[in-house]
N, C-alpha and C positions, 0 to 999 in steps of 0.2 A: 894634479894633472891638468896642464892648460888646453890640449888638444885628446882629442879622439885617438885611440891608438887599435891597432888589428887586437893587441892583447884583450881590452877590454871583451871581443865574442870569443873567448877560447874556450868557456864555459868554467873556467877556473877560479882561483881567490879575485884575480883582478874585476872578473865579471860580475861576481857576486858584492864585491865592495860597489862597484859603479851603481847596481840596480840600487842597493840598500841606501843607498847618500843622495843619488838623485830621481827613482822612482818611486822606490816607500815614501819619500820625505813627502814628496809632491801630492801622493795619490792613494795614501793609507786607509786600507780599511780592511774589515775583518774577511774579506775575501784574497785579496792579493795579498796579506802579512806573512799568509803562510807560505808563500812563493813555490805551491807546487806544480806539478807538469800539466796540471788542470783544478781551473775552480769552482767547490761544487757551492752550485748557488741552491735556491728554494726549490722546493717540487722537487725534488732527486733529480735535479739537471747538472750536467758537467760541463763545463765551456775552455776550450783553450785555442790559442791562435799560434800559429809560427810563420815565418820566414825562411825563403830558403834563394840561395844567390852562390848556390854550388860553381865552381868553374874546375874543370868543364862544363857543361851540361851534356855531356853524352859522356858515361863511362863504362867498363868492364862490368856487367850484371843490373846494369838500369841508368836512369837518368833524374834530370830537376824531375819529372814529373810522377814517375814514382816515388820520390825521393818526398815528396810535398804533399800525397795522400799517403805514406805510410808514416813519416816522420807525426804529422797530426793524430793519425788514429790510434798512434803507440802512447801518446801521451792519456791520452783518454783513458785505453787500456790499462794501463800503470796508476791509473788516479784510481782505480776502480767503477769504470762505466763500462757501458758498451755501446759503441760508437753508434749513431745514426746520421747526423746530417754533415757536412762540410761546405764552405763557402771559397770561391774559387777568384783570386783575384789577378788579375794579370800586369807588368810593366814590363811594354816591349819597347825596346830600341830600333829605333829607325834601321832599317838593313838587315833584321832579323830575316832569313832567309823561310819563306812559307812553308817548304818541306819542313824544316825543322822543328817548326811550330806544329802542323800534323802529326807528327812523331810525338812530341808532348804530350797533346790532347788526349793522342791514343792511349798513351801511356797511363794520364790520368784517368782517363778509363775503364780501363781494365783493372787497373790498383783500384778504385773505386769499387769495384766490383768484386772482387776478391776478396776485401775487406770487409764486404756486405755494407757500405755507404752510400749515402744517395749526392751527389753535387747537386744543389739548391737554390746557390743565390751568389753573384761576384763580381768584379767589377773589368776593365779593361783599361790602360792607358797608354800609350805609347809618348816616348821621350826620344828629342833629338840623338843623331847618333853622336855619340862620345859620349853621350851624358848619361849611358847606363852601359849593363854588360852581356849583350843579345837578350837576355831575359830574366826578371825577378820573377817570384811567387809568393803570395802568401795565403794561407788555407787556415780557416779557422774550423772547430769543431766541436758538436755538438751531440751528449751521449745520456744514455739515461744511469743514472748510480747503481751499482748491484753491490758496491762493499764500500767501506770508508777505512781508507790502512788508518793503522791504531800503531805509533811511535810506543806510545805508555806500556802497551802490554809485552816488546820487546823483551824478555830476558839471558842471562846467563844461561849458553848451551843452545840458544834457538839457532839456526845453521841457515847459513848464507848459499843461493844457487845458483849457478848464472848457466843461462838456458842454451848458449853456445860459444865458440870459439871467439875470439875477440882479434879485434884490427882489421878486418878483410875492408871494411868501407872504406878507411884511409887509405887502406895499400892500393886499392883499387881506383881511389881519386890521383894516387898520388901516381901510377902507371901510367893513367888518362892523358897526364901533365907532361910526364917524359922530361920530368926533371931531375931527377937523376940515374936517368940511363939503367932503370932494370929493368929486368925480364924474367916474370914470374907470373904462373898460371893462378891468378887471382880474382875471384869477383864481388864486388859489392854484397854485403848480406840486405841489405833492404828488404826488408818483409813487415807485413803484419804478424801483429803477435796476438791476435784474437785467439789463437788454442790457448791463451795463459789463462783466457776469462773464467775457467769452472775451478781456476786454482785457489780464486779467492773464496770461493765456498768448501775447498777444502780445506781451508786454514791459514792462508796467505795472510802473512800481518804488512809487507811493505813489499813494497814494486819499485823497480827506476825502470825506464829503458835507459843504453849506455850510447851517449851519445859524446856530446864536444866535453873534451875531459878526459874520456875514459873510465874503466873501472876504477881504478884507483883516487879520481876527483869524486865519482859520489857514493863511494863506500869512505871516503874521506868526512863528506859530508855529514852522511848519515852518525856518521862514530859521535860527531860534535856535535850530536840532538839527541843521543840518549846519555844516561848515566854508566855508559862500559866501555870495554874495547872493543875492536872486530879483529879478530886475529885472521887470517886468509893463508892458504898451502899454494907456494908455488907450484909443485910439485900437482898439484891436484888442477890447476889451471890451464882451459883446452886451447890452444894455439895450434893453427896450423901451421903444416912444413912451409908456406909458401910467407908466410908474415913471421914466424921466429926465423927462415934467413935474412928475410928482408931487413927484420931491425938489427938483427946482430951487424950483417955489414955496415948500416948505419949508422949505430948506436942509438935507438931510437929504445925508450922503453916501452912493449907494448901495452902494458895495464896503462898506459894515459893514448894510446890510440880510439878514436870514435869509431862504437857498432853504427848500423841504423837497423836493427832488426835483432835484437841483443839486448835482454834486461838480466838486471839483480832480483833477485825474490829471498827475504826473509822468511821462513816456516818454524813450527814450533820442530824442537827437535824429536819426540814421538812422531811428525804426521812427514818428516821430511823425506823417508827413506818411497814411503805410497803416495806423494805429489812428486819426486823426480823420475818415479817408474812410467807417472799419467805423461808428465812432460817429454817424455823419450821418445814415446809413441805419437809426438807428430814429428814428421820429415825435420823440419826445424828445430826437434830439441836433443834431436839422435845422440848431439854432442852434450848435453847438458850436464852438468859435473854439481856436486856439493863442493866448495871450494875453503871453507873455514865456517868460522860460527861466531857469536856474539859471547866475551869473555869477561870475567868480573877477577880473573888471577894473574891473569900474562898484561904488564902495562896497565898505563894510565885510564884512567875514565875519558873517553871522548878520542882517544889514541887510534888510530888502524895499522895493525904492522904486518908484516910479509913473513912470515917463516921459510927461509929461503932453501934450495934444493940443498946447500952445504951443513943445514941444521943453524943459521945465527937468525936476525932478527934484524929484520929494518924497517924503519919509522915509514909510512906513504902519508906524502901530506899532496894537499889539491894541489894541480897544476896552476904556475903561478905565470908561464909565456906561453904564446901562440906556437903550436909545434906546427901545424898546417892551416894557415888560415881558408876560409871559403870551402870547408866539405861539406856543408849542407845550407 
């Protein structure tokens, strides 16, 4: 590839090739190798950074600024920390209108708050107008360790759980957009997921949140890092009314739609049935479903398939093209 393509941020195969050939190569070391959603350095520190360059920036259940303290503190969460600091950096575009920028702040504020994080330290710049898109973000964060997920102790029978409904972020970017013409009572899930934090001390072997990709890119993922399959129940998979019509008239499949407030959690299968009772019991997990489990009979080692509502069996491999570039 000679240029830059939107594919490369889908968070799919093609994203994953670009970092491994020109960011491992450059910048290897035993912290970024393992390229997860945070890296835990010495002293039980956890550090990860994101980018967010959402367009709109105002949508159905939140905006960039929510979007940019909970996208950061999710990753933290999911690495097994708990969040304390974030760093707050600003690129605005000449003409950015000041009300709009208020509304941000606010936003990061409160999301700050709610997340129980403190903003710290950040930077500000502003770029001619044309030369950016009313406004970037990037938010780094900073959390102390309370578990380290464990790939190795993975086995046959451990069960897969996703803590809510899946796609409402997209449907809701993509409403924002009013590109194609629906209308549907929709809203972004953006949330912190700090009620997951006591899940790791009750057994949690592995976290994602479900972001660019979707379920299906990093239940994808994961299959090709241990030695099994992940078999997953359509059937058992919580979608709402307002995103299964949305994709059916589209054709859109929703396991590769982006949550922001929506993780994966591995459990041993004895402790799964009393960590999805704990998770139900916050607002946020009401929906939360056991959706499949980790298989050593059905497929390949490394395989992820779908048990579909008709009883067959299809292969889910990562998203390989941008289905909605700029949701987060």
């Amino acid at each position: 590839m000679d240029k830059i393509s939107l594919e490369i941020g889908s968070g799919g195969k093609l994203m994953r090739d670009f970092i491994e050939k020109h960011i491992i190569s450059n910048f290897n070391n035993s912290y970024l190798k393992n390229l997860s959603d945070s890296a835990h350095l010495p002293q039980d520190i956890a550090f990860t950074t994101d980018s967010y360059v959402v367009d709109p920036i105002f949508f159905p259940g939140g905006d960039i600024g929510t979007l940019c303290v909970n996208g950061t503190v999710n990753d933290l969460i999911v690495s097994g920390a708990k969040p304390k600091f974030l760093s707050l950096a600003l690129i605005l575009e000449e003409g950015l209108e000041t009300e709009s920028l208020k509304k941000i702040l606010y936003s990061i504020k409160i999301s700050a708050e709610q997340a129980g994080v403190l903003i710290t330290t950040g930077d500000t710049k502003v770029v001619r107008r044309g030369q950016g898109d009313k406004i970037f973000i990037n938010t780094a964060g900073v959390g102390n360790i309370i578990a380290r997920p464990s790939l190795k102790n993975i086995k046959p029978g451990d069960k897969v759980l996703v803590t809510g409904t899946l796609g409402e972020h997209s449907l809701a970017v993509m409403l924002a957009r009013g590109e194609f013409g629906l209308e549907a009572e929709a809203e972004s899930d953006c949330a912190p997921l700090n009620f997951l934090l006591p899940c790791w001390k009750k057994g949690a072997m592995w976290m994602r949140d479900i972001t660019r990709g979707g379920l299906a890119t990093v239940l994808a993922e994961l299959a090709e890092k241990i030695p099994y399959s992940i078999v997953i129940e359509e059937e058992n998979i919580p979608l709402s009314q307002a995103v299964r019509g949305a994709t059916e008239l589209l054709g859109i499949d929703p396991l590769y739609l982006a949550c922001e407030g929506r993780a994966l959690i591995v459990v041993p299968e004895d402790k799964a049935a009393k960590i999805l009772s704990e998770i139900k019991k916050d607002k946020l997990g009401i929906q939360a479903a056991v959706i499949g489990q980790v298989d050593n009979k059905i497929g390949k080692p490394g395989e992820l398939l779908l048990e579909t509502a008709s009883g067959g069996l299809r292969l889910l491999e990562p998203l390989t093209s941008e289905l909605l570039p700029r949701i987060c």
